[in-house]
Each structure stands twice: as structure tokens, then as C-alpha cells.
N, C-alpha and C positions, 0 to 999 in steps of 0.2 A: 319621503326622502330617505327611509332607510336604504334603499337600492345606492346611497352613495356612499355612505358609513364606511369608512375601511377602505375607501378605495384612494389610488397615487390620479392626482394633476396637476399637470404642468400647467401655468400662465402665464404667457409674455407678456415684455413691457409692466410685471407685476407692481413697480416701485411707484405707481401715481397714475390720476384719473380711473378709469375705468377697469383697469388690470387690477387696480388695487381693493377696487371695488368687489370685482368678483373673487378675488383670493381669502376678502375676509367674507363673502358670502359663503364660498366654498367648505372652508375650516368651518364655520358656524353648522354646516351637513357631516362635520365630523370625519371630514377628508382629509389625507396626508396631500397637503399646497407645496409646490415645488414653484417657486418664483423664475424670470430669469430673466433680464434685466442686466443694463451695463452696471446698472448703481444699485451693487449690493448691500452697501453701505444702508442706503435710505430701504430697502426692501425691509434686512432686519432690523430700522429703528421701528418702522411702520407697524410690520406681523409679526415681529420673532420674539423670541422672550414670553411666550404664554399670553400677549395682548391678546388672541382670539381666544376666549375658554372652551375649545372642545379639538378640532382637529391640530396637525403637525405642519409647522412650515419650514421650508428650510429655502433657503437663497442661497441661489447659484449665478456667479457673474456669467453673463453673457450679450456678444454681439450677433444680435440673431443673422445680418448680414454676412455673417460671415462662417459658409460653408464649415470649416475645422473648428470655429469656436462653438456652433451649434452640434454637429457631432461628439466633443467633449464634453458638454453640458448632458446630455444624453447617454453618453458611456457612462457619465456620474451617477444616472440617475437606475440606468438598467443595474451597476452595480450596485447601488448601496440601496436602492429598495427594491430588486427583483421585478418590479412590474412597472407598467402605465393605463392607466386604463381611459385618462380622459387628456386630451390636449387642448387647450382655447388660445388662437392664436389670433391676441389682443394687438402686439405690438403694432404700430404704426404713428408715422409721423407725415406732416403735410408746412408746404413752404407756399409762402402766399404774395409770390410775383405771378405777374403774366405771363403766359406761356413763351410769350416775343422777348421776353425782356429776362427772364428767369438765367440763375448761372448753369450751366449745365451739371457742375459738381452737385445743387441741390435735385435738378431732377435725376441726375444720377440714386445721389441717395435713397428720395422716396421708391425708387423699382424697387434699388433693393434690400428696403425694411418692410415696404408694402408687398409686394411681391416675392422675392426671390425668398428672404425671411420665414416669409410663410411655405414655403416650397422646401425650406432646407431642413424645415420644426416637423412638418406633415410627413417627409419620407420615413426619416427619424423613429417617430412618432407608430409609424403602420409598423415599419420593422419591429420593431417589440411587441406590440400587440400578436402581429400574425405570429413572431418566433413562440411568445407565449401562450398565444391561442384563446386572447382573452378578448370579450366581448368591451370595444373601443367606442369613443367617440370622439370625433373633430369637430369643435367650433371656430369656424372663421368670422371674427369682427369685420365685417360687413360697411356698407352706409349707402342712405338714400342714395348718393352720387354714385354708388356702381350699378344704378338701373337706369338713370337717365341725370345730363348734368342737369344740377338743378344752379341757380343766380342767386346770389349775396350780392346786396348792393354793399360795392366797396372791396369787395373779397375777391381775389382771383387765385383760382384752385391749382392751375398747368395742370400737369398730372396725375395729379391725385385723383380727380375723376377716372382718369383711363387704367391707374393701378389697382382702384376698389372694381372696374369693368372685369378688372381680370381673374378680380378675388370673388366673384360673380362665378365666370366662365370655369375656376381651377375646381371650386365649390362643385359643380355640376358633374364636372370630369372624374373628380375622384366617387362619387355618387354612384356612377355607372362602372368606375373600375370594380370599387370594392362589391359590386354587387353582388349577391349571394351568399357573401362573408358577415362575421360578426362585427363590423365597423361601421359605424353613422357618422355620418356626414349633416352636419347646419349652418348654413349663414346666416349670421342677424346684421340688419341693417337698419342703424338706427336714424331719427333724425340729427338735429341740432342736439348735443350734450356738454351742460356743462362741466366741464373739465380741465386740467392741467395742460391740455394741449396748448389752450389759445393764450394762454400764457406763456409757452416756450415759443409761441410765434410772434409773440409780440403785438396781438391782438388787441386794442381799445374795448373792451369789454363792455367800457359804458355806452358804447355806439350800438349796443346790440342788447343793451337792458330789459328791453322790453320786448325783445323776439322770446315766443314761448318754448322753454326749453326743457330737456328730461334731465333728469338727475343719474350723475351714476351710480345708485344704487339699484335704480329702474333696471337698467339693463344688465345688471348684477342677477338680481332674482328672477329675470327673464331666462337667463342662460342655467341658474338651479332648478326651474320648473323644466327646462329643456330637458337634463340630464333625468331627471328626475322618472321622465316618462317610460313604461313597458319597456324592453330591448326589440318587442316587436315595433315600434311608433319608430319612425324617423320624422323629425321635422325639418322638413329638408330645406324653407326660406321662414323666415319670421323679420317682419317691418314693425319697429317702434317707433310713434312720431307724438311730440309730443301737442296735445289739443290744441287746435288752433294756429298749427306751423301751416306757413303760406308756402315758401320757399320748395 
């Protein structure tokens, strides 16, 4: 893990669930964590203040939706610490009508936190690297549902399938752009995780007790062992599912 020591990343969506996961796995490699997240508030009650003993974090408000708010977040970060070397673009959020029946303001949203979000963090993201000339990586949070939908009894995704499709397809694209440059490209697709999300959706948790599910921390030290690897190694898909998921 010394290959990560010293080095700046950014995390979306850092302030709960799986962002927050990997921000304090990241500090723990002795990383400068750059959060960003609308609630900066709960980012720094979370990581800031020296809770992680070894790497720097600092929280930066932001709406990854939104074009100009992600570009300042990023001017922030090219100036006040000269580099970026890793992006993980965590954010994402999912609304659990039928596609028939869903408002179109929510599927509006998920395009673009799941999508567009990711598109506005990634351009961002290469720009610096390339202007610096430093050996990059992008991780896009991923999920089984952008390889094939899969059924929840009970659960209806709309969209959400077809935005993680795209974070499938965008993954690939940039893969073949950047090729023969210093930038890696990965998507991890995990299963079922317990986290913060189903809770902001209003999820019954208890209806789903006993579906087998990962932790996030799991996919926390999936994404350090990613980073972790040669600069020659890309790993270009990685599926975590937790034993025993039917779904």
C-alpha cells in the first residue's frame, strides 16, 4: 500500500454508506481524502478532526449534478493541493417506483447523479491528471444491475438499472480513450450492500433481513487493493457479491 501514501483523492457522495467507507479506508493508506458531498457538515463530523489517525481530509460542499458546482469543487482542489492522483466516483442515489408510475423529477435526478455526476467528476478529474502528467485512476461505483436487471421482490429500480448500464458503457469508453496514457479506469459492481442508501429510500430493512448482504467496508478495501496494484495492472471490472445472493 505504500504506492498510495502521499497521494490526493477525491470521493463522492463521501458523507455516509460506502463513500464513507472508502474515505476512511483511504486516510488509513495515508492519503490526502478530499470528500464532496452536499453535507459537508456531516462529512467533517464523520472524518475531519484527526478521527482517522494517519492520512488528511478535508470536505468540500458539493452537487455533483451540477456542472459549475463540480468544476469549483475541483478548482478547489487543483489549487489548494496542486494534484489529484485518484477519483472514486461513489455518488449515487436510486428512487424505488415503477418505472410506469415513477415522477419524472425522480428519474430525472437519478440520470443526473448516476450518470451525468459521474461525467462532470471524470472530465474534471483527467484534466488535472493529464495538465499534471500524473499517473491517475478512476473508480466508478458500479452494481450488479448495470450488467443485467436483476428482481427484488418488492423493489422497483425504473432507472437505476439503465444509469448503472451506462456507468458500465462510460467505464469502457474512457478505458479506450485514455489508452496509452497514465490513467486507469475500474468498475466495481457490487451486490446487495448494506448501507445508508435504503434508508434515505425508505426501504423496510426488515423485509430484506435475511437477504445475504456485503458490508461496506467490503467494498472499501476492494477499491484499496484496487489502487494498490502496479501502475502497469488495470483492473478494468471487479463483481463483489455477497455468498449466497440469489438476486
Amino acid at each position: 500500500m505504500d504506492r498510495l501514501s502521499g497521494k490526493v483523492a477525491v470521493v463522492t457522495g463521501a458523507s455516509a454508506g460506502i463513500g464513507l467507507a472508502i474515505a476512511k479506508e483511504l486516510l488509513r493508506q495515508n492519503m490526502t481524502v478530499v470528500g464532496l458531498a452536499r453535507r459537508k457538515s456531516l462529512m467533517e463530523e464523520r472524518l475531519g478532526g484527526g478521527i482517522i489517525k494517519s492520512g488528511e481530509f478535508r470536505a468540500i460542499e458539493c452537487d455533483v449534478s451540477k456542472e459549475e458546482s463540480v468544476k469549483e469543487a475541483f478548482r478547489q482542489i487543483e489549487r489548494d493541493l496542486g494534484a489529484l492522483h485518484v477519483l472514486i466516483n461513489n455518488a449515487g442515489i436510486f428512487r424505488l417506483n415503477s418505472l410506469a408510475d415513477a415522477d419524472i423529477k425522480d428519474i430525472r435526478e437519478q440520470i443526473d447523479v448516476n450518470v451525468l455526476g459521474l461525467v462532470h467528476c471524470s472530465r474534471e478529474a483527467i484534466r488535472i491528471m493529464k495538465d499534471k502528467d500524473l499517473e491517475g485512476h478512476i473508480v466508478n461505483m458500479n452494481s450488479i444491475q448495470g450488467h443485467r436487471v436483476h428482481t427484488v421482490p418488492g423493489l422497483n429500480f425504473n432507472v437505476y438499472s439503465a444509469t448503472k448500464h451506462a456507468v458500465t458503457a462510460i467505464t469502457e469508453t474512457l478505458q479506450k480513450e485514455l489508452l496509452g496514457g497514465k490513467i486507469r479506469v475500474t468498475s466495481i459492481s457490487p451486490g446487495v450492500v448494506k448501507s445508508e442508501i435504503f434508508e434515505e429510500t425508505n426501504v423496510d430493512k426488515s423485509e430484506y433481513s435475511h437477504y445475504p448482504t456485503l458490508n461496506s467496508s467490503d467494498v472499501a478495501e476492494a477499491v484499496a487493493f484496487i489502487l494498490s496494484r502496479p501502475q502497469h495492472v488495470q483492473i478494468t471490472e471487479m463483481t463483489i457479491r455477497p455468498l449466497g445472493e440469489l438476486i
